[in-house]
C-alpha positions in Angstrom: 95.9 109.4 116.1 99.3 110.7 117.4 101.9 107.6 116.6 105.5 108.4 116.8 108.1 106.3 115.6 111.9 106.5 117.1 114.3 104.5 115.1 117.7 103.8 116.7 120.2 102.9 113.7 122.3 100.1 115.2 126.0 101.0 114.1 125.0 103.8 112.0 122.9 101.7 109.9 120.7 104.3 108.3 119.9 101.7 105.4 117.8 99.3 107.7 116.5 102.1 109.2 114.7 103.6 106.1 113.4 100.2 105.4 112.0 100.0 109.1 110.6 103.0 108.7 109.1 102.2 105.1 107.7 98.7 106.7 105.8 100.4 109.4 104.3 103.2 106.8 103.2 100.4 104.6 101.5 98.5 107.2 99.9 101.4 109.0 98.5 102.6 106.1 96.7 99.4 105.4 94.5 100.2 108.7 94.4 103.9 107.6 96.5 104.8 109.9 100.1 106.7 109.3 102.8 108.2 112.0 102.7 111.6 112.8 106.3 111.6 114.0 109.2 110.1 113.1 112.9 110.3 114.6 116.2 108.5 113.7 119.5 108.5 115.6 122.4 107.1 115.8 123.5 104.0 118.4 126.1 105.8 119.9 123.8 108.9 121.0 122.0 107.6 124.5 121.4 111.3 125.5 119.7 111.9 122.9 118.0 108.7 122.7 116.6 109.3 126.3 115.4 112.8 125.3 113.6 111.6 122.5 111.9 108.6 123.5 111.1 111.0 126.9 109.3 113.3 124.7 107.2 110.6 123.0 106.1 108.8 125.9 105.5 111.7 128.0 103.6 114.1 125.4 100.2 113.2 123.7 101.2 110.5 121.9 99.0 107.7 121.4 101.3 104.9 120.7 105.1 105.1 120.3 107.0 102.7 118.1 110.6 102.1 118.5 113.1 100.1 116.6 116.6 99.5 117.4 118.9 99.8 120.7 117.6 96.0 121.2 120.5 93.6 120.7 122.3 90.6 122.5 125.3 92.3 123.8 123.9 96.1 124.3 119.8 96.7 125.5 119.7 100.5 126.3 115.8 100.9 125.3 114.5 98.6 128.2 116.1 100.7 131.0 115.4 104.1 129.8 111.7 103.3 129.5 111.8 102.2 133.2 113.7 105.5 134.0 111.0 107.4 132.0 108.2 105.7 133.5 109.5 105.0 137.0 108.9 101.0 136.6 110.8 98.5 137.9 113.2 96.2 135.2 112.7 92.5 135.7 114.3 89.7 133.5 111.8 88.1 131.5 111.6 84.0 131.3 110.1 83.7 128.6 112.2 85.7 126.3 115.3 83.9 127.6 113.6 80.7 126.9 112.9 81.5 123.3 115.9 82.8 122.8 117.5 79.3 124.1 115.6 77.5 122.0 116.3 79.6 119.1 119.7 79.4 119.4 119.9 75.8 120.1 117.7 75.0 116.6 120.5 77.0 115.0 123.4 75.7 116.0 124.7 78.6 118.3 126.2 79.2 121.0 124.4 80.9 124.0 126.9 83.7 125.9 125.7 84.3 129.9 125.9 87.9 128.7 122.9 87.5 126.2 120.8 87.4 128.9 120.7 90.8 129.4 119.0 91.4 126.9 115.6 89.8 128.5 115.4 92.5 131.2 112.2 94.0 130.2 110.0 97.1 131.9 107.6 95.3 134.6 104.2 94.2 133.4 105.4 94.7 129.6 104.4 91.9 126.9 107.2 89.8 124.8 107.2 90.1 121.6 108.4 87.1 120.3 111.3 87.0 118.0 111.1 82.9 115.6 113.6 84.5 113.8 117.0 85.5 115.9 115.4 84.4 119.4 116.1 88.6 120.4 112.6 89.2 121.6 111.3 92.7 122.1 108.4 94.0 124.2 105.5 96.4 124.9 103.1 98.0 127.5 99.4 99.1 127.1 99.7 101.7 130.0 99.9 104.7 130.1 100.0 104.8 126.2 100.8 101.8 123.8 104.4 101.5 124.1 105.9 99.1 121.5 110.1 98.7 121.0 111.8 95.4 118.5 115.2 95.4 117.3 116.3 97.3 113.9 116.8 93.9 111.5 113.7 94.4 109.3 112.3 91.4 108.3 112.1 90.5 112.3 110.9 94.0 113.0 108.2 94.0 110.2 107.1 90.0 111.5 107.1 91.3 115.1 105.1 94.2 114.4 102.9 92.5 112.2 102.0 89.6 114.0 102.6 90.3 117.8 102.0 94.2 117.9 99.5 96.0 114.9 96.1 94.0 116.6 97.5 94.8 120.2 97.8 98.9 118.9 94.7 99.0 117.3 93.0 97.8 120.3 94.3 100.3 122.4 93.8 102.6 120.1 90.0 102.0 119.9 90.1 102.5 116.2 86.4 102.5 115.1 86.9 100.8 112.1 89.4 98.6 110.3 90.6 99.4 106.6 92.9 96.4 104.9 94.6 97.3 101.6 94.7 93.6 99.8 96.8 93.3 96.7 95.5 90.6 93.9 98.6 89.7 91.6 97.8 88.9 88.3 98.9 88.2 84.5 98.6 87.3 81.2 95.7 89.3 81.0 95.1 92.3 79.1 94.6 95.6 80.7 91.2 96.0 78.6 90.0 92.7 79.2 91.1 93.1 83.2 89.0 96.6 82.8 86.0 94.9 81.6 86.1 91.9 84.8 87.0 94.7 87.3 83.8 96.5 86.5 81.4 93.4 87.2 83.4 93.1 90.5 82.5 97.1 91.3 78.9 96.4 90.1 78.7 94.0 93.0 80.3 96.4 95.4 78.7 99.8 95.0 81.4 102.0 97.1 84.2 99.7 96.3 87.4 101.7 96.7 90.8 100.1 94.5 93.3 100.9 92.6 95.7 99.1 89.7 99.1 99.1 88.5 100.3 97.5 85.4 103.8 96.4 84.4 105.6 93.9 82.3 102.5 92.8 82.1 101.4 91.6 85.7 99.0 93.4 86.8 98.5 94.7 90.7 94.6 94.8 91.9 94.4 97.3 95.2 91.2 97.1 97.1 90.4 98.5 100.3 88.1 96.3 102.2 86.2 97.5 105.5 85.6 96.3 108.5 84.1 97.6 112.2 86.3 94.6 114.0 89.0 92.4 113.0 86.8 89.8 112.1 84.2 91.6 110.0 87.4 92.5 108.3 88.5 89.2 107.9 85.3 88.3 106.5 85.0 90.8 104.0 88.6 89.6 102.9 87.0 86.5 102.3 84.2 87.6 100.7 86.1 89.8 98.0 88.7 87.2 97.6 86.1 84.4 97.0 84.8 87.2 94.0 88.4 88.0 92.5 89.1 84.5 92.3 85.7 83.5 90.1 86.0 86.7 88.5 90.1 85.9 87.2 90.5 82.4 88.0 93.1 81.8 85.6 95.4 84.9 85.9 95.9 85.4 89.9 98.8 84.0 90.9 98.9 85.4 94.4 98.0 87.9 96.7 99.5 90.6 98.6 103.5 90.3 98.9 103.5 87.3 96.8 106.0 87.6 93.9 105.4 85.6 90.5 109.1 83.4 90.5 108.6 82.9 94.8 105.1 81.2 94.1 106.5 79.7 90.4 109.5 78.4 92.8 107.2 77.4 95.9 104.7 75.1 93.6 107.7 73.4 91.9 108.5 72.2 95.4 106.0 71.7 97.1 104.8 69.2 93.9 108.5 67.6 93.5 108.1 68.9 89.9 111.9 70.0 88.5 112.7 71.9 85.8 115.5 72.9 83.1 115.7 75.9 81.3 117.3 77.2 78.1 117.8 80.9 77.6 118.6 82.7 74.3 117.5 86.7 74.5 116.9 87.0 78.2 120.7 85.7 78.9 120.1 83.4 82.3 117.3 85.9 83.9 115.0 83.0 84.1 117.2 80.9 86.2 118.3 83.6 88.1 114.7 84.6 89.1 114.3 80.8 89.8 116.7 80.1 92.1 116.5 83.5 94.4 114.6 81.3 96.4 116.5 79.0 99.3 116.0 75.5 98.3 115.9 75.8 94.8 118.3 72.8 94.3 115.3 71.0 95.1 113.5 71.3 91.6 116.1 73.3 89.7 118.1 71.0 87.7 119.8 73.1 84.9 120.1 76.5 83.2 121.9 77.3 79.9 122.3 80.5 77.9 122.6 79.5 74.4 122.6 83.0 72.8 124.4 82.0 69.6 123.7 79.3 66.9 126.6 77.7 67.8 125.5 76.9 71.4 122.0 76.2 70.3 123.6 73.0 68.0 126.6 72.2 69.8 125.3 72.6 73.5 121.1 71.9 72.8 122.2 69.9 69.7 119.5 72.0 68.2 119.5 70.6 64.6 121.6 72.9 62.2 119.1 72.3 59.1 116.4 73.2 61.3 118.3 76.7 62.0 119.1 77.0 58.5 115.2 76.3 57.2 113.4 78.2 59.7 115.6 80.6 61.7 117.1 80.5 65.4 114.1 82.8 66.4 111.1 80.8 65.4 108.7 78.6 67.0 110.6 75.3 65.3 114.1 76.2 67.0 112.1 76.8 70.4 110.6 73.3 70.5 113.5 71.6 69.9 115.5 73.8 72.3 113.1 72.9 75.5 112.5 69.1 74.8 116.7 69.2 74.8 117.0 71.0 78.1 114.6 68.4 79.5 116.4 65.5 78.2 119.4 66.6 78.9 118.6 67.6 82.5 116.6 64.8 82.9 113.6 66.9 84.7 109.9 67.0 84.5 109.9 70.1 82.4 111.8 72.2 80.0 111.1 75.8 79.1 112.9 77.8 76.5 113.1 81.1 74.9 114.2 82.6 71.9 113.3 85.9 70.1 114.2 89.9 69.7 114.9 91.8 72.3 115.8 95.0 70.0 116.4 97.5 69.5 115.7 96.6 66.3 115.0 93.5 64.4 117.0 91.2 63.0 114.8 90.4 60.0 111.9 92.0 58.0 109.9 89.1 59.1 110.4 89.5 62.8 110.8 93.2 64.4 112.3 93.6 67.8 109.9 92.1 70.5 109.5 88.8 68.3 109.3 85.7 71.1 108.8 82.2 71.0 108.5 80.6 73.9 108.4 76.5 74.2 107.8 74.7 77.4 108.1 70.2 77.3 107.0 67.6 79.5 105.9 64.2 79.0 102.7 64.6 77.9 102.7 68.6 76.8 104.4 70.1 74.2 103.2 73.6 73.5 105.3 76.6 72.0 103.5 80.7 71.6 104.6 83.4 69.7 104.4 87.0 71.3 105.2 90.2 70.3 106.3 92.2 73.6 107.0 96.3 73.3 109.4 98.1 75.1 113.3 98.6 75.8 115.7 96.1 75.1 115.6 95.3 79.0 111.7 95.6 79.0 111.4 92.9 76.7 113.9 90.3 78.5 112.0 90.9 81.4 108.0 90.3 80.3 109.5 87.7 78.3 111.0 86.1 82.0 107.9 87.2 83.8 105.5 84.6 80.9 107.9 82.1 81.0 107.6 82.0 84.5 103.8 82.4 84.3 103.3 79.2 82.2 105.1 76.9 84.1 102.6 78.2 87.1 99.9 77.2 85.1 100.9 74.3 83.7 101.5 72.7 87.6 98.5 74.3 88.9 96.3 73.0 85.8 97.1 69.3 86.9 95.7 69.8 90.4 
């Protein structure tokens, strides 16, 4: 397969273009598919621009993507396909629609001069854009012709959802190859080793991979298909075995990330939460509230790194501290039933510990971590002993904190 890819960096925005670029690897290469060709140039270089995309459409190229040269003000793509190809440029309804309504739902205001950017080839497709309302579009004839403007999460959602099935199909690929990523954690990489291998047992020529960090683990498996639906089936099928194989450590699946899904189920379930920070200094609640709408079930975050904080600001008993230690599993209980009172939410989580590089007593080397989580009913603290840098630590110490207050929701459904 000959793809070629031509991105057009709007105001010399190279840095969206890599990531285009990236975006469209990545999903190729799920269908075992890759470009054979790829070109960037600036805005502000139409000669060039024609030459290229000339090239591409006229050669032996099977498809051509194109990204960039598509915005409200300034649409140079449309009208030097219809040079290229000799076609007539019409202005397209339904992409003025959508762009309307778009618009509208956001509270802006529509120029007469936007509309020049819904003057498509004749007979080309819209591809709609939900996000921005600046639609792109493609042909089918003479080769697959495909072009959506540079911003790349409405690129990556165009091309996925209005434009990889349409290729494909042109392309006549014989068969379909899906990459799915299974996200899991808590569990270790020799117990994982030994439930991967009754999966494979199942699955004779079953291709995957894994990657391991901080530890979350990252299951690849290449599932097979001879049409879109025998693909989606065997999706099914292999999901339906990952799931009864590691029921208890998936969290998600392909470009889910752990706090996203923490953050999504806190939400969706009206469930809010405080947290109280000691070694990973606030990482917690900054993973927690990446998300938009975290005011919604994020009620409070404190970094009580010192003793002082932990009495004055937790009111973390001072005898308590002085019997047992700021790092130990007594300090941690008391530090996330506090948050939760104080906060007034459903749950409290808190962490104390190590981080290193060394430890701070001969009881407890560097990687020492207690971790407490509160609610109503649940009380529950754990002692770990992470490895790694200073940084390495404060981050799978983050990463289980946020993986039991996953489980903890999803254990009540």
């Amino acid at each position: 397969m000959d793809i070629k890819i031509l991105i057009i960096a709007d105001n010399y925005d190279f840095k969206k273009a890599g990531e285009v670029l990236l975006n469209f690897s990545d999903m190729l290469a799920d269908y075992n598919l890759k470009f054979k060709e790829a070109v960037c140039l600036p805005d502000d270089s139409s000669d060039s621009i024609y030459k290229v995309l000339s090239y591409m459409i006229s050669g032996d190229s099977s498809a051509v993507l194109v990204c960039g040269g598509l915005k409200e003000d300034l649409n140079i793509i449309p009208e030097m396909v219809c040079n290229a190809l000799k076609r007539e440029i019409i202005k397209s309804k339904d992409a003025l629609d959508l762009m309307k309504l778009v618009y509208e739902s956001k509270g802006k205001s529509f120029k007469a001069s936007y509309e020049e950017s819904c003057y498509f080839p004749k007979n080309s497709f819209v591809i709609p854009n939900q996000n921005s309302g600046l639609s792109g579009f493609y042909l089918t004839e003479p080769i697959f012709f495909a072009a959506m403007p540079l911003e790349p999460d409405d690129a990556k959602a165009m091309f996925k959802n209005h434009v990889l099935g349409k290729m494909i199909g042109k392309l006549g690929v014989s068969y379909f190859i899906k990459k799915r990523k299974y996200k899991l954690f808590g569990l270790k990489e020799k117990e994982f080793e030994n439930h991967l291998k009754h999966i494979s047992d199942k699955f004779g020529d079953l291709k995957y991979f894994y990657e391991v960090s901080y530890g979350e683990i990252i299951l690849n498996i290449y599932i097979k298909g001879i049409s879109t639906q025998k693909l989606h089936d065997g999706i099914k099928t292999i999901d339906e075995i990952v799931l009864s194989e590691f029921n208890n450590f998936i969290y998600g699946y392909d470009d889910d990330e752990l706090e996203t899904v923490c953050s999504a189920l806190l939400k969706k379930n009206k469930i809010t939460v405080a947290i109280a920070e000691s070694l990973t200094g606030g990482y917690i609640s900054n993973k927690l509230t990446d998300t938009p709408g975290a005011s919604a079930y994020f009620i409070l975050g404190e970094v009580v790194y010192s003793n002082f904080a932990k009495i004055n600001e937790l009111g973390v008993d001072e005898d308590i501290i002085e019997k047992y230690g700021a790092v130990s599993s007594e300090c941690a209980v008391l530090m996330a039933e506090n948050i939760r009172k104080k906060a007034y939410s459903d749950i409290g989580a808190a962490v104390t510990g190590f981080a290193g590089p060394k430890g701070e007593t001969d009881n407890y080397p560097a990687g020492t971590v207690f971790i407490a989580l509160s609610s109503d009913n649940i009380q529950e603290v754990r002692k770990y002993n992470f490895s790694g840098t200073r940084n390495e630590i404060k981050i799978y110490t983050s990463k289980m904190v946020l993986f039991w207050i996953y489980r903890l929701i999803q254990d009540k459904q």
